[in-house]
C-alpha positions as CSV (number, residue, x, y, z in Angstrom):
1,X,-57.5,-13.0,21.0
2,X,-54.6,-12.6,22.5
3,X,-51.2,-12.8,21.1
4,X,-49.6,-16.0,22.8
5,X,-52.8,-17.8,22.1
6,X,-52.5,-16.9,18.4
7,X,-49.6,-17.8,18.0
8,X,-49.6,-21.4,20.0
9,X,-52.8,-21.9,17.7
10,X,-50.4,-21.2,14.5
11,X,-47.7,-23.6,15.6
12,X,-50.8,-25.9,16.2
13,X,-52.2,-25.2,13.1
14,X,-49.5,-25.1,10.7
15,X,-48.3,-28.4,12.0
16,X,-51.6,-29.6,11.3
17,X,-51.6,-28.4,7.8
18,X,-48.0,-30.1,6.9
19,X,-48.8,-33.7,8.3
20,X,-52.8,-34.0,7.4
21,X,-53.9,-33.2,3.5
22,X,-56.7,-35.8,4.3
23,X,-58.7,-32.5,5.8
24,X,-61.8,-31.7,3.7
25,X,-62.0,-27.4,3.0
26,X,-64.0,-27.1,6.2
27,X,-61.5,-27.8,7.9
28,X,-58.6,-26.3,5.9
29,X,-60.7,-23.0,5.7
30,X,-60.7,-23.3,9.4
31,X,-57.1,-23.7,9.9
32,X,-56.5,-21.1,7.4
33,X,-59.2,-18.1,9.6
34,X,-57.2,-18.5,13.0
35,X,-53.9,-16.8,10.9
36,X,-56.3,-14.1,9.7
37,X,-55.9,-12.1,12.1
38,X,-52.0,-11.3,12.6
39,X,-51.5,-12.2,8.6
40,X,-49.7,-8.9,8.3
41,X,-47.0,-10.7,11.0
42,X,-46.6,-13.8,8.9
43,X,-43.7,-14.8,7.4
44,X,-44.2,-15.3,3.3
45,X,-43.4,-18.8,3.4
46,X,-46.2,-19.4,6.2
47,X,-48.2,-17.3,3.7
48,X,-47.7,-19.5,0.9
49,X,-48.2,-22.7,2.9
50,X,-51.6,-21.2,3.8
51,X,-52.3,-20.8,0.2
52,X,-51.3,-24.3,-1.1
53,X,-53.3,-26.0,1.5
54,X,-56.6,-23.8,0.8
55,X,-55.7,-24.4,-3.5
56,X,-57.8,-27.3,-4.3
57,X,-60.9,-25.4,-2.3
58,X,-60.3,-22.3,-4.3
59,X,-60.6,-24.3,-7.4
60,X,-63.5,-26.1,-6.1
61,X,-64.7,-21.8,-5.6
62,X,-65.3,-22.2,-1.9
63,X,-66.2,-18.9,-0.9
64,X,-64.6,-18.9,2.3
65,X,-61.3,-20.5,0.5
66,X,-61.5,-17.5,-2.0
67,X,-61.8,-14.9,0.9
68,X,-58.5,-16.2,2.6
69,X,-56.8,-16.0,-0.9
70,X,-58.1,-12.2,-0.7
71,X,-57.1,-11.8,2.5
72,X,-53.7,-13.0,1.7
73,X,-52.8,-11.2,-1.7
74,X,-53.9,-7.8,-0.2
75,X,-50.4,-8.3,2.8
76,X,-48.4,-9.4,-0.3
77,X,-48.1,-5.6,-2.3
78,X,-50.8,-6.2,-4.8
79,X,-51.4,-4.8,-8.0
80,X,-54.0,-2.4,-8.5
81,X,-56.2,-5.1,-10.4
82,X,-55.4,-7.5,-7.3
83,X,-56.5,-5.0,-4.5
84,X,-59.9,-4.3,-6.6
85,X,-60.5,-8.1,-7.3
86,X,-59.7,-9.2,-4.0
87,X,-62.0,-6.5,-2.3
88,X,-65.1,-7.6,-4.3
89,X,-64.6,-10.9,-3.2
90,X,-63.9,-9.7,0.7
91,X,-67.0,-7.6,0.2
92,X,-69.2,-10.3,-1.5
93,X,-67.9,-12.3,1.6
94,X,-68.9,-9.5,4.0
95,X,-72.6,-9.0,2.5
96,X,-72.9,-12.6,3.2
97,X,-72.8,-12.7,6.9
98,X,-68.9,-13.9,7.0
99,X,-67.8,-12.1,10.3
100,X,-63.7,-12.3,9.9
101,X,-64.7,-10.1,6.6
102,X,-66.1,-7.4,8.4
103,X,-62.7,-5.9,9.6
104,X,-61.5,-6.8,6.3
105,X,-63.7,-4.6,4.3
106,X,-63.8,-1.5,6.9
107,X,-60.1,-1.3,6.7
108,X,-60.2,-1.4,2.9
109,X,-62.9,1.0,2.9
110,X,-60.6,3.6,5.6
111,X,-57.3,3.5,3.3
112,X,-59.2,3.1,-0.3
113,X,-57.5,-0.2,-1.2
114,X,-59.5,-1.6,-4.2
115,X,-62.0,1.2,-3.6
116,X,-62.6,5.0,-2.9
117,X,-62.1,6.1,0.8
118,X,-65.2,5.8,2.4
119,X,-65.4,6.7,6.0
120,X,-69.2,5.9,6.4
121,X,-69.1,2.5,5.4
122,X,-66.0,1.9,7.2
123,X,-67.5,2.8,10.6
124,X,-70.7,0.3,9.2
125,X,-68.5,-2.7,8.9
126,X,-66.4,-1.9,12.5
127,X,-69.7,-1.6,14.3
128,X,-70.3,-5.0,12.6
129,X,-66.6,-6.9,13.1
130,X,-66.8,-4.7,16.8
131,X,-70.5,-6.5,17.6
132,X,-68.7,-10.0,16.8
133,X,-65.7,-8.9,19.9
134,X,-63.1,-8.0,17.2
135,X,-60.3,-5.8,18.7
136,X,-59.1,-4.1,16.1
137,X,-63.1,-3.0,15.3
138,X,-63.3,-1.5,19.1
139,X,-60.0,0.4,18.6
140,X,-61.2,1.7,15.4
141,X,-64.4,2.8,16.9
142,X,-63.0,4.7,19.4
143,X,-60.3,6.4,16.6
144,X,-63.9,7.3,14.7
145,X,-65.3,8.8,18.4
146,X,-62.2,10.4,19.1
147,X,-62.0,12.4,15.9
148,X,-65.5,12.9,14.8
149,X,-64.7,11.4,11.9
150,X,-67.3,9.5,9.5
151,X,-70.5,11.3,10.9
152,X,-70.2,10.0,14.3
153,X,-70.4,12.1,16.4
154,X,-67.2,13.3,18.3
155,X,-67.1,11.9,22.0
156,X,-63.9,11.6,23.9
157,X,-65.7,9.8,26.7
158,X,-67.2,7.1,23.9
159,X,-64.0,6.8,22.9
160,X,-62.1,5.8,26.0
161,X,-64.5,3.2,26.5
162,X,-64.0,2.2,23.2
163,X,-60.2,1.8,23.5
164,X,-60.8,0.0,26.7
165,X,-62.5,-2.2,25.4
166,X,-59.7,-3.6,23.0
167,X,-56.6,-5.4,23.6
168,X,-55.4,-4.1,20.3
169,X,-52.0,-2.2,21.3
170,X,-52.9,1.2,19.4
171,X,-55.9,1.6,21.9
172,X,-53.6,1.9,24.6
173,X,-51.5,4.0,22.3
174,X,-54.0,6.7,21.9
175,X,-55.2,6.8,25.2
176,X,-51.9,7.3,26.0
177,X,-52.6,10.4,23.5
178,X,-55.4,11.3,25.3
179,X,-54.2,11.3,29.0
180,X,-50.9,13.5,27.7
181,X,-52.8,16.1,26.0
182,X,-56.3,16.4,28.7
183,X,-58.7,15.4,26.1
184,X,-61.9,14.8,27.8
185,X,-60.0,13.9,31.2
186,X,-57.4,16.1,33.3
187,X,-53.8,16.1,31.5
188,X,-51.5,13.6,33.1
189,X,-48.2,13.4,31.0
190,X,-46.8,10.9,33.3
191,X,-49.4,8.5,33.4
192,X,-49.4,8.7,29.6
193,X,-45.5,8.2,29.2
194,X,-46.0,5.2,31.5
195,X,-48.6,3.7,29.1
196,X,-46.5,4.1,26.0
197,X,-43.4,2.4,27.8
198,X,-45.6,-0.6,28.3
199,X,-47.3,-0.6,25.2
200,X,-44.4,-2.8,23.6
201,X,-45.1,-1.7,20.1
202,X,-42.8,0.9,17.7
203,X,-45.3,3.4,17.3
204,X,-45.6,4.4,21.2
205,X,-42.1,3.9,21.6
206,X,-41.4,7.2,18.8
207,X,-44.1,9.0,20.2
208,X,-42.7,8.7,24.2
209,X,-39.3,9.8,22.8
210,X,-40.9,12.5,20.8
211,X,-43.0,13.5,23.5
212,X,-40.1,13.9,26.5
213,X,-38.2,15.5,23.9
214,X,-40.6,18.1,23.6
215,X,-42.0,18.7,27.7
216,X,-41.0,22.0,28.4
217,X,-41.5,23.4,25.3
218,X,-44.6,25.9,25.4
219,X,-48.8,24.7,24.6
220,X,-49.1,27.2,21.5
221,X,-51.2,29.6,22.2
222,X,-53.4,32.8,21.1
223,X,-54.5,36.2,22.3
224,X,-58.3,36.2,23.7
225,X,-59.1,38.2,20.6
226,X,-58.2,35.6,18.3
227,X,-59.8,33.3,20.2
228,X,-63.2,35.2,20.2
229,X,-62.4,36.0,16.8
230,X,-62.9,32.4,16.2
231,X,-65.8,31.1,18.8
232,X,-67.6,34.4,16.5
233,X,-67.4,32.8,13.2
234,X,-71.0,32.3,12.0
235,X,-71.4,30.6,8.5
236,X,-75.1,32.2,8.5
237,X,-74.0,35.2,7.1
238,X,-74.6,37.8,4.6
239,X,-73.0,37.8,1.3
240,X,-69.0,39.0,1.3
241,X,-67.7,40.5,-1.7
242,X,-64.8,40.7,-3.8
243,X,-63.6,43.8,-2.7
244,X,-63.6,42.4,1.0
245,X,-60.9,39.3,0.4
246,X,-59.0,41.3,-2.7
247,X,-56.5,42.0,-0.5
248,X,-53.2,41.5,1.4
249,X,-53.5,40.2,5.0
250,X,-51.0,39.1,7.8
251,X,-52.9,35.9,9.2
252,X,-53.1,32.6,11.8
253,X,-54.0,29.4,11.0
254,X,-55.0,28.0,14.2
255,X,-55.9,24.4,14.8
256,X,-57.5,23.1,17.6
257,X,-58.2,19.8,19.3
258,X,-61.6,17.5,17.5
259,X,-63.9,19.0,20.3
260,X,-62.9,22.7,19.3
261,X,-61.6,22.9,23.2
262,X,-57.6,23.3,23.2
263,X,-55.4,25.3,21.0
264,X,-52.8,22.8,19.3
265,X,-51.4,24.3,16.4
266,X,-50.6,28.2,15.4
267,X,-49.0,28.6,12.3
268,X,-47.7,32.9,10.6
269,X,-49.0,32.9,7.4
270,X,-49.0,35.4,4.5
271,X,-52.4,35.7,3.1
272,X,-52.7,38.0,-0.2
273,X,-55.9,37.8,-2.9
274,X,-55.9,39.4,-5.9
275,X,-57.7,39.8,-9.1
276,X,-56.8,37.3,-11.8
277,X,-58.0,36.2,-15.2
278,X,-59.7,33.5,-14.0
279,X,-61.4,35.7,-11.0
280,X,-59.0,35.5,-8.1
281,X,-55.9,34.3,-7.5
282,X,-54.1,33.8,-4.3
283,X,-50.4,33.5,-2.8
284,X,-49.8,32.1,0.7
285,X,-46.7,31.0,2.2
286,X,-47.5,28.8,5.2
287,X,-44.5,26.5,7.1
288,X,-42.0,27.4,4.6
289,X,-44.4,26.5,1.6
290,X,-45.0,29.0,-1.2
291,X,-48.5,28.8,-2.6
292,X,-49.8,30.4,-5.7
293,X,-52.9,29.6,-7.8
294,X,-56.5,30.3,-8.6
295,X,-59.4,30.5,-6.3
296,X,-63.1,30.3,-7.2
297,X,-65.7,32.3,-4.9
298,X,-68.7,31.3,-4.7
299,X,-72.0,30.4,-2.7
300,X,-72.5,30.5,0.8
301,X,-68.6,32.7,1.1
302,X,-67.1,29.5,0.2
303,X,-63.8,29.8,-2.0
304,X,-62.6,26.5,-3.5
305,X,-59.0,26.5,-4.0
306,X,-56.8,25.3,-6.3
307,X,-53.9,22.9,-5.5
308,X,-53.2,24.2,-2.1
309,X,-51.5,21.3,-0.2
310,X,-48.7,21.8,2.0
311,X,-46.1,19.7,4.5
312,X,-46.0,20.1,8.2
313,X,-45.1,18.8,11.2
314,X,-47.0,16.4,13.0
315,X,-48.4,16.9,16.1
316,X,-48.0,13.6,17.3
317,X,-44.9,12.2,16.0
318,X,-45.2,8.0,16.5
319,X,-43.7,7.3,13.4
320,X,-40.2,7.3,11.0
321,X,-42.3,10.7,9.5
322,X,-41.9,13.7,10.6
323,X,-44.4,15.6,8.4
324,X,-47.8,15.4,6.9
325,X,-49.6,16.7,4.0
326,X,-52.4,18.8,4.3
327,X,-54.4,19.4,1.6
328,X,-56.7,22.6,1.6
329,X,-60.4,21.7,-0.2
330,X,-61.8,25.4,0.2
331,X,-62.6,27.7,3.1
332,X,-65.7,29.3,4.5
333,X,-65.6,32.8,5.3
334,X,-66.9,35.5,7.7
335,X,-66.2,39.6,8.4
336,X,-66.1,40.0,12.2
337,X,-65.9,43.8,12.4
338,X,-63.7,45.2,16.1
339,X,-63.2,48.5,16.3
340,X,-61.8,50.3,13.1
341,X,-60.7,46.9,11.5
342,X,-62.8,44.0,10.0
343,X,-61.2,40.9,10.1
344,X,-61.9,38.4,7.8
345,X,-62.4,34.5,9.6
346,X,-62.3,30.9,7.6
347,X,-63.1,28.0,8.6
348,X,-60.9,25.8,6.7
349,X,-62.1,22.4,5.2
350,X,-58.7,20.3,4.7
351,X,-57.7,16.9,4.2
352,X,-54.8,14.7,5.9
353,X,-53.1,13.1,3.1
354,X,-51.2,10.5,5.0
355,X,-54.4,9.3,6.9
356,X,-56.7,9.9,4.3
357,X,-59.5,11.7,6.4
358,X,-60.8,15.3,7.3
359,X,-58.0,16.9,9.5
360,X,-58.9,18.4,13.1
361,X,-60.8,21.9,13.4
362,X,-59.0,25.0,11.9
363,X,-59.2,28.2,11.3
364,X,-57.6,31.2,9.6
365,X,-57.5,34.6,11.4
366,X,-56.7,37.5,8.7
367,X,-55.7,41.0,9.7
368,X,-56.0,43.6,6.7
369,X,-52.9,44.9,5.8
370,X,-52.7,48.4,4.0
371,X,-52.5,48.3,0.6
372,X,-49.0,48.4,-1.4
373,X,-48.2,51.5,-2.7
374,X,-49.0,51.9,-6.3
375,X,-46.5,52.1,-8.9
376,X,-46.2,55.6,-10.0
377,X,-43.1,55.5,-11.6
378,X,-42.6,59.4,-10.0
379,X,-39.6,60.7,-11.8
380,X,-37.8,64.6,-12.2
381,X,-36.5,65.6,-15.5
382,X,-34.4,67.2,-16.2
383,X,-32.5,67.0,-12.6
384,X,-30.2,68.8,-12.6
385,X,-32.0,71.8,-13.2
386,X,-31.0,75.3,-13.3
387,X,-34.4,76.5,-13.0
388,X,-37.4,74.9,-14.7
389,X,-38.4,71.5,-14.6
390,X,-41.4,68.7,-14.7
391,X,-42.7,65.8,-12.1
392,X,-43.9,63.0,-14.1
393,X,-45.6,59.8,-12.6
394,X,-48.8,57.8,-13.6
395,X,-51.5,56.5,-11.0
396,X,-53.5,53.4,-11.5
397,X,-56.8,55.5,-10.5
398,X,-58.0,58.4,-9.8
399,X,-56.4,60.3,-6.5
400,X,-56.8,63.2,-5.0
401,X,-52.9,64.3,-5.5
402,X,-50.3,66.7,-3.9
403,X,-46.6,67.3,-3.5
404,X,-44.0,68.9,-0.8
405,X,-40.4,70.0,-1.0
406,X,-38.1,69.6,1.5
407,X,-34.6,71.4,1.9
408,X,-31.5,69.1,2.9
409,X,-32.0,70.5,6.7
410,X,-35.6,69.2,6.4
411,X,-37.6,72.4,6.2
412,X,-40.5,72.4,4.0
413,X,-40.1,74.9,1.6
414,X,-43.0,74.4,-0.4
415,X,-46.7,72.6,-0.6
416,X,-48.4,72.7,-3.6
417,X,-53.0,72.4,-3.5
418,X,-54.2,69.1,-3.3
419,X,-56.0,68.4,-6.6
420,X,-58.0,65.1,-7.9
421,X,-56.0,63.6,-10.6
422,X,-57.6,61.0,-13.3
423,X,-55.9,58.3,-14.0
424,X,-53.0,57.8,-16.5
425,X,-50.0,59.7,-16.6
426,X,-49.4,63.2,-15.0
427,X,-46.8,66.2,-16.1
428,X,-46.6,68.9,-12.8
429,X,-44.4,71.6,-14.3
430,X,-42.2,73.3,-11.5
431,X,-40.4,77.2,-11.6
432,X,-37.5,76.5,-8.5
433,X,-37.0,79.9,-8.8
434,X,-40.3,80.7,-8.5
435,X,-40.7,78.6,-5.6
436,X,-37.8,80.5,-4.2
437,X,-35.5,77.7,-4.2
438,X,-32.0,78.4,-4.5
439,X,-28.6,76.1,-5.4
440,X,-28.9,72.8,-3.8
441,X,-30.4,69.5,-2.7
442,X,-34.1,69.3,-2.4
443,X,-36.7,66.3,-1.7
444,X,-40.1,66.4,-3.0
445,X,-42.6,63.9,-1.9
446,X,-45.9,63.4,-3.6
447,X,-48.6,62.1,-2.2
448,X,-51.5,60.2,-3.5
449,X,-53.9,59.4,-1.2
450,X,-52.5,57.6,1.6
451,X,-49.2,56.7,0.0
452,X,-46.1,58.5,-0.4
453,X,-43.5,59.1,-3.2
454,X,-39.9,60.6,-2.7
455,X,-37.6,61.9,-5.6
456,X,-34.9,63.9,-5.0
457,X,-33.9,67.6,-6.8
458,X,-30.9,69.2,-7.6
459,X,-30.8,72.8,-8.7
460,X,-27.4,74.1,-10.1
């Protein structure tokens, strides 16, 4: 229905209401649907005229009378024991063949008002409301195609039609999104600015401004061995191990469009495991956001993380927010080996906070870093020395261990065997004269493994 129809019929209507209380609740119920459908835009005084006139059917429990009160407490900030009263009734009303409930329940079933979020019986009851020419139903159809989201499957072409479909303004709004951005059609940023400036509603009218504000800046992008590194993730794979995540990585988080096609978001990330306690514990700094916590690995290379939910900026701003939250439920791993280096791919299963659904496609790219050196706590002592003296440090394993001196110019002057060390700590004792090493400044450097240790050495 069209806006300038509605609201001649609620001048109509209202007048109606105010000068005939001889109506039976037929027709008051009657009256009462045609404001359904913009109630969010009606003043609170048209609200509680709507409710005085429908009060002697609600008493007499009319059904329809008691979906309209629903209806009309659920716009008015409800308590949490209004919004789960009044979506039994909208849903008792719903099951019942009322169409005007269908929308109703759908929506309450998409945000979780008096109920859990339910994405699958959302889409159920907007195919229903959408088969009876609702508007709003089409839209939200196409927002379900679009995304993927609720099992069906994700269609851009299914979803224009969708939008098309509807005269509800956020259809044009995120076709709008769709012609900027070349989902499922060329990219035409002008066209797409030219449908948000006719739009006539607050949310296309943040997003045109965001949008200009932002041409010219560069697509995100990533090299083609990222991007293979991610059309190779296979969650058919054998097992991963500990000892393959217990470690430090530099990584990408890289989130594409719903169709997997265009790369929208690449985020630096720190990426470290290690082992806790509890089994594993992680730290990850993402967007500013330190993350630290526990991790459980399990089945299928799934780890299931603990509290890892983090602000970011949203990729299409069309709103007073600037950020959103996503929350991160666990993430699916695979070892894609190229060349020397295994990398280590998840596919990320996330949440949106803000819209309360399953975000878009992503994935996190880590690189194996080398591992810190350990701790040896490599000390001289005494230094000064005269002539004899010890190198004390302790490893964390065993290594296969050895140690150089330098003189001041740089020269090595000495290089002792290399020997396998146990763990625990270590006492080298060391003759400089012996060595040959006269008065002055020396550096030693012992090496464990792959890692390095420098003291320095003064003989008097």
């Amino acid at each position: 229905m069209k806006k300038s129809v509605v609201w001649g019929l609620l001048c109509l209507a209202l007048t109606f209401v105010q000068i005939n209380y001889a109506q039976d609740c037929a027709d008051k119920v009657e009256v009462a649907k045609d404001y359904m459908e913009i109630v969010d835009s009606l003043s609170p005084e048209i609200k509680e005229q709507l409710r005085q006139n429908i009060l002697p059917c609600i008493s007499d429990n009319n059904q329809d009378a008691l979906l309209i009160e629903a209806i009309l407490i659920l716009s008015n900030n409800p308590t949490e024991q209004q919004e789960r009263i009044s979506f039994a009734t909208i849903k008792r009303s719903a099951e019942s063949g009322e169409t005007i409930a269908y929308k109703q329940l759908a929506t309450l079933y998409k945000q979780g008002i008096g109920t859990q979020v339910n994405l699958k019986e959302s889409k159920r009851w907007y195919d229903l409301a959408a088969n009876e020419g609702d508007s709003f139903a089409q839209y939200a159809l196409g927002y379900y195609q679009m995304k993927g989201l609720a099992g069906e499957q994700q269609d851009y072409q299914a979803a224009r039609n969708s939008f098309q479909s509807s005269t509800y303004p956020m259809a044009n709004h995120w076709s709008a999104i769709m012609d900027y951005f070349g989902y499922g059609t060329t990219a035409d940023p002008t066209k797409a600015l030219e449908t948000l400036d006719a739009n006539g509603i607050k949310n296309s009218e943040i997003l045109a401004a965001f949008l200009r504000a932002e041409q010219g800046n560069p697509e995100p992008t990533i090299s083609t061995q990222e991007l293979n590194l991610i059309n190779s993730f296979d969650d058919a794979i054998e097992t991963i191990t500990f000892d393959d995540i217990n470690k430090r990585f530099e990584a990408k988080i890289v989130e594409l469009d719903w169709k997997e096609e265009k790369v929208k978001r690449v985020e630096d990330v720190k990426f470290s495991f290690s082992a806790a306690s509890s089994g594993l514990a992680y730290d990850i700094e993402i967007a500013g956001t330190i993350l630290q916590g526990n991790a459980t690995y399990g089945a299928e290379n799934t780890m299931t993380l603990e509290g890892v939910s983090f602000p970011i900026k949203r990729l299409y701003k069309d709103s007073d927010n600037d950020n959103v939250t996503y929350i991160v439920k666990d993430i699916k791993f695979d070892l894609i080996p190229i060349g020397d280096i295994t990398y280590v791919v998840g596919k990320i299963n996330a949440d949106i906070v803000d819209f309360k659904e399953s975000s878009p496609p992503l994935f996190v790219i880590l690189k194996p870093l080398p591992p810190l050196p350990p701790d040896v706590n490599f000390h001289i002592s005494p230094n000064p020395s005269k002539r004899n003296t010890f190198l004390y440090y302790t490893l964390d394993k065993a290594y296969e261990t050895y140690f150089e001196i330098f003189d001041f110019a740089g020269l090595l002057r000495y290089s002792s065997p290399k020997v396998m060390k146990p763990e625990g700590s270590q006492t080298v004792y060391l003759d400089s004269r012996g060595l040959g090493l006269r008065t002055g400044i020396y550096f030693v450097i012992l090496h464990t493994n792959e890692h390095q240790h420098q003291a320095s050495l003064i003989i008097k």
